[in-house]
C-alpha positions in Angstrom: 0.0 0.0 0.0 1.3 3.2 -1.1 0.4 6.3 1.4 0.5 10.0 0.6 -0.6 13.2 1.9 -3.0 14.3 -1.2 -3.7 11.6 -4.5 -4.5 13.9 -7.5 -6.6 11.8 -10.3 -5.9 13.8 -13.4 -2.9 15.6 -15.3 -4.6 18.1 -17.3 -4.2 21.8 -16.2 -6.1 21.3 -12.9 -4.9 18.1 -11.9 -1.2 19.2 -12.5 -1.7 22.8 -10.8 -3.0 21.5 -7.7 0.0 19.4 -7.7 2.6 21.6 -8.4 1.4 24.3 -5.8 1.2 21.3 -3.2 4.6 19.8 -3.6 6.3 22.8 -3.8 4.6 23.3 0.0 6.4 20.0 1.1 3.4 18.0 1.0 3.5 14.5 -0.5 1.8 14.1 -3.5 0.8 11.4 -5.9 -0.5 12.5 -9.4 -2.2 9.8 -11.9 -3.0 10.1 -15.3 -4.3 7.5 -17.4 -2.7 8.4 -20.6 1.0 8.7 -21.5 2.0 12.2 -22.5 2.2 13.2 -25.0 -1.8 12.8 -25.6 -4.4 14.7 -27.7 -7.3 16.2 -25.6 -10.9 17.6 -27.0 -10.1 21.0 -26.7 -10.2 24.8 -28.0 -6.7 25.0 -27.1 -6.9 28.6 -26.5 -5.2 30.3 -23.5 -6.1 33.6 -22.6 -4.3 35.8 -20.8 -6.3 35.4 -17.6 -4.2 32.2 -16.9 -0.8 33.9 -17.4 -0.6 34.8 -13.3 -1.3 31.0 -12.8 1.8 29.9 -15.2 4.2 32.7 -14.1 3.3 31.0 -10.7 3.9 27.7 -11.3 6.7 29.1 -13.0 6.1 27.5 -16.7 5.4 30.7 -19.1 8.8 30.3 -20.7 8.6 26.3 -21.2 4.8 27.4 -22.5 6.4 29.8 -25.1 9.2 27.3 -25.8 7.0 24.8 -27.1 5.3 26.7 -30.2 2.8 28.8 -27.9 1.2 31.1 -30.5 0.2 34.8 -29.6 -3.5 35.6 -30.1 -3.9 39.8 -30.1 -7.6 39.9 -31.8 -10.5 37.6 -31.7 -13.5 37.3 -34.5 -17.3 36.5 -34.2 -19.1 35.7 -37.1 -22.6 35.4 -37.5 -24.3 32.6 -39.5 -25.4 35.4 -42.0 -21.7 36.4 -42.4 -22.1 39.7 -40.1 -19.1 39.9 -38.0 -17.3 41.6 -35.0 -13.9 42.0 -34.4 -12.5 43.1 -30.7 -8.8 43.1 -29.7 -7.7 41.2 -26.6 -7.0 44.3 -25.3 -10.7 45.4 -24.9 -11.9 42.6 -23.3 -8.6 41.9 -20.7 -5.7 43.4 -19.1 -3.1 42.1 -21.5 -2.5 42.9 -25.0 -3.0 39.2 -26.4 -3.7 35.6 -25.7 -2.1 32.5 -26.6 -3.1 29.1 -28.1 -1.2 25.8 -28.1 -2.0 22.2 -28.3 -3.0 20.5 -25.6 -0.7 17.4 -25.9 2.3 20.0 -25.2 0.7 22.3 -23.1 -0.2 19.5 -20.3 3.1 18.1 -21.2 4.8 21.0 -20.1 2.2 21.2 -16.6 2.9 17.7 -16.2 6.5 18.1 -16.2 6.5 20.8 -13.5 4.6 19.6 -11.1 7.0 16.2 -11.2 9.9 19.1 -11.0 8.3 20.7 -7.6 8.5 17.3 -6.1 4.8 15.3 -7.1 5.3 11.9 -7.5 3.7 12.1 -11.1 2.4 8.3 -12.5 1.3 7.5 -16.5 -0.7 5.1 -18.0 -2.5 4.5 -14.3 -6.7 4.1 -14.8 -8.6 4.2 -11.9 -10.6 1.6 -11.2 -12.2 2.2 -7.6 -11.9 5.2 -5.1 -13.6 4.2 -1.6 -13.4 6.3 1.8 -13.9 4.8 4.9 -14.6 8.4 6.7 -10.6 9.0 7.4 -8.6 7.6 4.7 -9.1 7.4 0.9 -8.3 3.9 -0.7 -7.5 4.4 -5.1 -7.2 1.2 -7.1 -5.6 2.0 -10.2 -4.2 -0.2 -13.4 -0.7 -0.1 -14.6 -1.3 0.0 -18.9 2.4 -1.0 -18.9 2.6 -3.4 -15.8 -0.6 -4.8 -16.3 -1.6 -5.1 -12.4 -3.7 -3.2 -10.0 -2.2 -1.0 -7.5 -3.8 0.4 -4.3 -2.6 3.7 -2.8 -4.4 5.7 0.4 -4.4 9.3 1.3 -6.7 11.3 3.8 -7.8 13.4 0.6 -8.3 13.1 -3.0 -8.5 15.5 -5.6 -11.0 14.8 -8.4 -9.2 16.1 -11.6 -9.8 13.7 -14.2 -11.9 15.8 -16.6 -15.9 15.7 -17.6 -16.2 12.2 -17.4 -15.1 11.7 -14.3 -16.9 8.8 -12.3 -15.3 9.6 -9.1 -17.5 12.5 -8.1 -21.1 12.6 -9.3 -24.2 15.2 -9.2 -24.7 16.5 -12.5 -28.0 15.5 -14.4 -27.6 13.8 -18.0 -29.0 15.1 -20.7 -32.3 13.1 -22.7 -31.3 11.6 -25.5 -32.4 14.1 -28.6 -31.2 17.0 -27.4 -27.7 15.5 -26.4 -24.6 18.0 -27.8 -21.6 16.6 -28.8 -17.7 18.0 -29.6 -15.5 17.6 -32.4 -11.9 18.4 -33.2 -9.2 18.3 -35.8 -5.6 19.9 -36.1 -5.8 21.4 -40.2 -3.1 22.2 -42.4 -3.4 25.0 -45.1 -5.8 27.0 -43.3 -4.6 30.6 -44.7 -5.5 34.1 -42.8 -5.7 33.2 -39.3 -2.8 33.9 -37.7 -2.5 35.9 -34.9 -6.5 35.5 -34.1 -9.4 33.6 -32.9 -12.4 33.1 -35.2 -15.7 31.6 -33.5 -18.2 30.8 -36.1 -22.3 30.4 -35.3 -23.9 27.8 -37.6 -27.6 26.6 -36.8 -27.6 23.8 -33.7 -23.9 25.1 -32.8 -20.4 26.7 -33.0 -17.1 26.4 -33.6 -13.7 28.0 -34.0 -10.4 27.6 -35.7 -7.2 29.5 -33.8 -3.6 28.6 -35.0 -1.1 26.2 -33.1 2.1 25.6 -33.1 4.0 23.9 -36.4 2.3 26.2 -38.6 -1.3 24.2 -37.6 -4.6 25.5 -37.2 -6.9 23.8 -34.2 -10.8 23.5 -35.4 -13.0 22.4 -32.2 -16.9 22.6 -32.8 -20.1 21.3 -30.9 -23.6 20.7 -32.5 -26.2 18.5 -31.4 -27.8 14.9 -31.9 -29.7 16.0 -34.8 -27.1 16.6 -37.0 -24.8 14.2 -36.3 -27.8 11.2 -36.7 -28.3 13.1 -40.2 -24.7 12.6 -41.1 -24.7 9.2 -39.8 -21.5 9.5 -38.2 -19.4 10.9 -41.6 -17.2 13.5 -40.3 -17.2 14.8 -43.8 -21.5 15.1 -43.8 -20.9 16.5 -39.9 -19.0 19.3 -41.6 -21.2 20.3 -44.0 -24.2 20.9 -41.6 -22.5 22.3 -38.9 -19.2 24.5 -39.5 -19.3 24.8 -43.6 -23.2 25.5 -43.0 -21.3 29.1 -42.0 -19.8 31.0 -45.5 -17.1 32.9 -43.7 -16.0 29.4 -42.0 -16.1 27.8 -45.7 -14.1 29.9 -47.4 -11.1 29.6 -44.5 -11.6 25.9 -44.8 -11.9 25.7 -48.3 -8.0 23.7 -48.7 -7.8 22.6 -45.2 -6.7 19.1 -44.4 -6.8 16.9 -41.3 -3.2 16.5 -39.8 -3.6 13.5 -38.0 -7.5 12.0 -36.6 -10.1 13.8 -35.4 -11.3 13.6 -32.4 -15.0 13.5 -30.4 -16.7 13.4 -27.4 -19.5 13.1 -25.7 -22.6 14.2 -24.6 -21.6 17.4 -23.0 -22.8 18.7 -20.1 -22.5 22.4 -19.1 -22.7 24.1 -16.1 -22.2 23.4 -12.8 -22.1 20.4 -10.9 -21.9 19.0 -7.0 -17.9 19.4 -5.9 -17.8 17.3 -3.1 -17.4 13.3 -1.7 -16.8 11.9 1.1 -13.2 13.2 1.0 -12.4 14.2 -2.1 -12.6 17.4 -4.3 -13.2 17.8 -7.6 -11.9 20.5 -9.5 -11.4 21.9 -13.3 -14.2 20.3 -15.9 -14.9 17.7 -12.9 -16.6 20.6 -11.1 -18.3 21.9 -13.9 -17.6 22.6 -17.5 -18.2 26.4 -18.8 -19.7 26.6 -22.0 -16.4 26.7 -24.7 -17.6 29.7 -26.6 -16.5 31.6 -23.3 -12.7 30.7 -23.9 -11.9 30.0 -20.3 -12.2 26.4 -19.2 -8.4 26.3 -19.2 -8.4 29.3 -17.0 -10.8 27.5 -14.8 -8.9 24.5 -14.2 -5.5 25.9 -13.5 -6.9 28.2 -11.1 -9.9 25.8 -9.7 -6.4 23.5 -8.8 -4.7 26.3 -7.5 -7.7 27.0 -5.1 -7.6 23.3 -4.3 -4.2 23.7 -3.6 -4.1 26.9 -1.2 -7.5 25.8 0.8 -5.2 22.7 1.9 -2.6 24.7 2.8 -4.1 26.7 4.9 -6.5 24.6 6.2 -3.1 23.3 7.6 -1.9 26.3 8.7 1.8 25.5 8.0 3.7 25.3 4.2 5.2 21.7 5.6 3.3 18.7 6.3 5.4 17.5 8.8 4.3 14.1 10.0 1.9 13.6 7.3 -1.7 14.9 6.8 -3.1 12.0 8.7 -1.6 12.6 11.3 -2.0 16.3 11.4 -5.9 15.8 11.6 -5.4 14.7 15.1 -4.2 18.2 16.8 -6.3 19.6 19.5 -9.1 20.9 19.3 -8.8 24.1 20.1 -6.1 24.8 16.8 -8.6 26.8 14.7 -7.0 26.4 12.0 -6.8 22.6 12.1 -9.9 21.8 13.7 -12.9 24.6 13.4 -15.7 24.4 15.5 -15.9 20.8 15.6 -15.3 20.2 12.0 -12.3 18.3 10.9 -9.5 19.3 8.1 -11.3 18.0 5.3 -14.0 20.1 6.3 -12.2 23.4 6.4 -10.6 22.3 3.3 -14.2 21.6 1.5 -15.6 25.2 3.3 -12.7 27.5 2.1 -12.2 25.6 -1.5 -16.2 25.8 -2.1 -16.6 29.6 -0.9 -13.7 30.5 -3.5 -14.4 28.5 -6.2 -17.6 30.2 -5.6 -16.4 33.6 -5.7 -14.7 33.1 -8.8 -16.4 31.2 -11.1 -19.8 31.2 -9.9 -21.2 34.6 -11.7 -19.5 33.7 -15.0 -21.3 30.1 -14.6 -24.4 31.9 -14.5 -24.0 34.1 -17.6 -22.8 31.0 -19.8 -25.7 29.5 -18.9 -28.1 32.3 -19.9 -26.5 32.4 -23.3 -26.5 28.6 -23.6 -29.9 28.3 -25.2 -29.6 31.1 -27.8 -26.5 29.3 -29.0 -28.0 26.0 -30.0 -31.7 27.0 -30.2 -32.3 25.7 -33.8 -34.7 29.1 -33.8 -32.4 31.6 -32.2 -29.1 30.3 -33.2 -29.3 32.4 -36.4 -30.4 35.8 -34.2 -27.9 34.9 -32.0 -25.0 35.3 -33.7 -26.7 38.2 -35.9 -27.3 40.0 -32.9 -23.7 39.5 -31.5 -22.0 40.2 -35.0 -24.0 43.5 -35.3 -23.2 45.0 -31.8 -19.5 45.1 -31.1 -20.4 46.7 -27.9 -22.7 43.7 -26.6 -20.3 41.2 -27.9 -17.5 42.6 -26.0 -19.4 42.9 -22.7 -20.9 38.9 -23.4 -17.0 38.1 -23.4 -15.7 40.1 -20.6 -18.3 38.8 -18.4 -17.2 35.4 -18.6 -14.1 36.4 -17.2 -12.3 37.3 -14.0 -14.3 39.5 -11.5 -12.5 42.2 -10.1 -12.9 40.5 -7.2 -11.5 37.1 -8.5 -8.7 39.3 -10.4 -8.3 40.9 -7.1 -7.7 37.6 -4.9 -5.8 36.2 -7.6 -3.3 38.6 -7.5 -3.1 39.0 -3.7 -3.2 35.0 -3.2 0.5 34.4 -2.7 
């Protein structure tokens, strides 16, 4: 049996920020991933500059930059009548661009660093079975390579492993009709986008295209059940009725070529879910996934596993774990910080995570969701994006309020 302070189930950007601020804090922790890196993820891939104070934290900017990190300084919403709206970075955030990189290096790069500040990072490890017996946290998880199950315990688990997760549960499924579903492709000779994001409204969905490192352009779009059971499962036929349905989208795509397989998943669910089991947290799209048109769930993750992170910490009240957090759930009573009013240190760590996570995320939850409906209404999909496309004012206050809060901006900046 292998015991550690903190067992992470996840390295994507959550999974491996939680890590990384943990070790770094002398606490002992064991990351799993399923995968072997380098892997391909379902993903926009874009990186906006809200998650820059989180990586000049963890201290991986450069190595982000390093690795074919592309700078993003304008982004473009086009309408499914061809109306469109253009807004710098600049209008909608502090900084004067964004950047957009593959996922397969980008959590390569996270992955690496939190190994670096001391996490005892494991590949290819799925994970069978997590049971909690009120004190201690029991995973089961398969070696790919080894072929054999291996047990490891901790007092506390965080839940990082993505929108499928099956280790936390609470949000509703979807009836079958009305299911949405993602698809992606990295594209070669896709000419004019360089420098930008392009979002593109199509009736039943979205999608955008943003360049990538290697001279590649990343194409990730959702649509719903409909089309997809029209296509019968061509990608080609999907692409017709959902992102070539748009003209402006067309005519970018118009020599484009797949680099590669595409990739889909599926059904999505947006919006919040519950965050909490018996001892364990969940954090980044295991929390909740924000609608994609928003541009932030990578934002959301690193900083939902940096929330994680500091809400352990100081639930603690120390930077050093000492004898080990098991044992440091035993002090007296009367340490508030260990043990408050009664409640034990996985309490105070659920309490402080919730109430931030909270604070940060929860108005911009809202507002996705409020725009959810209009964007795949089969009716007001068209009106929509016309609407957006023909008010560069409204489309520019749609997109800053799924960002940061002053508030959140301010507590980011003040967190460490």
């Amino acid at each position: 049996m292998h015991k550690y302070d903190v067992i992470i189930i996840g390295g994507g950007p959550a999974g491996c920020s939680a890590a990384a601020r943990l070790a770094a804090a002398g606490i002992r922790v064991m990351l799993l991933e399923k995968s072997r890196m380098l892997r391909h993820k379902l993903c926009g891939e874009f990186i906006t500059p809200e998650c820059f104070p989180t990586l000049n934290r963890l201290g991986v900017m450069n190595q982000v930059m390093e690795a074919g990190a592309r700078k993003i300084a304008r982004l473009r919403l086009v309408g499914t009548n061809g109306n469109q709206v253009e807004a710098p970075v600049s209008e909608i955030s502090s900084k004067s661009h964004a950047l957009s990189l593959s996922r397969a290096r980008f959590d390569h790069v996270l992955f690496g660093n939190a190994r670096r500040a001391g996490a005892t990072c494991l590949e290819g490890h799925v994970v069978k079975r997590c049971s909690h017996d009120g004190s201690m946290a029991t995973i089961e998880a398969m070696s790919l390579a080894a072929g054999k199950m291996t047990r490891f315990q901790a007092p506390l688990v965080i839940d990082a492993s993505g929108r499928n997760t099956r280790v936390t549960t609470g949000r509703r499924g979807v009836a079958r009709g009305s299911r949405l579903f993602g698809f992606k492709a990295h594209l070669e000779e896709v000419e004019g986008i360089a420098g930008q994001v392009e979002l593109y409204f199509f009736p039943g969905g979205y999608g955008g295209l943003s360049s990538i490192e290697d001279g590649l352009t990343n194409l990730c779009f959702i649509t719903d059940e409909t089309r997809l059971k029209k296509a019968g499962g061509d990608v080609g036929s999907v692409m017709r009725q959902t992102m070539l349905a748009n003209g402006r989208a067309r005519d970018r795509l118009a020599r484009a070529k797949a680099e590669g397989t595409w990739m889909s998943g599926g059904p999505l669910v947006f919006g919040r879910k519950r965050r909490f089991e018996p001892g364990v947290i969940a954090i980044g799209d295991a929390a909740g996934m924000i609608d994609p048109f928003t541009g932030t769930g990578i934002q959301i993750a690193l900083r939902s596993g940096e929330l994680a992170g500091e809400a352990i910490i100081e639930s603690l009240g120390s930077a050093s774990m000492g004898d080990g957090f098991h044992d440091r759930t035993q002090l007296e009573a009367g340490d508030a910080d260990h043990h408050i009013e009664g409640f034990g240190l996985a309490d105070s760590v659920l309490r402080r995570y919730s109430a931030r996570y909270e604070l940060e995320f929860g108005k911009r939850m809202k507002i996705a969701g409020l725009l959810r409906a209009p964007a795949f209404s089969l009716r007001l999909a068209g009106l929509f994006g016309r609407v957006l496309s023909a008010s560069p004012r409204l489309a520019r206050a749609v997109l800053q309020g799924s960002r940061a809060s002053q508030q959140g901006e301010r507590l980011d900046k003040c967190s460490h």
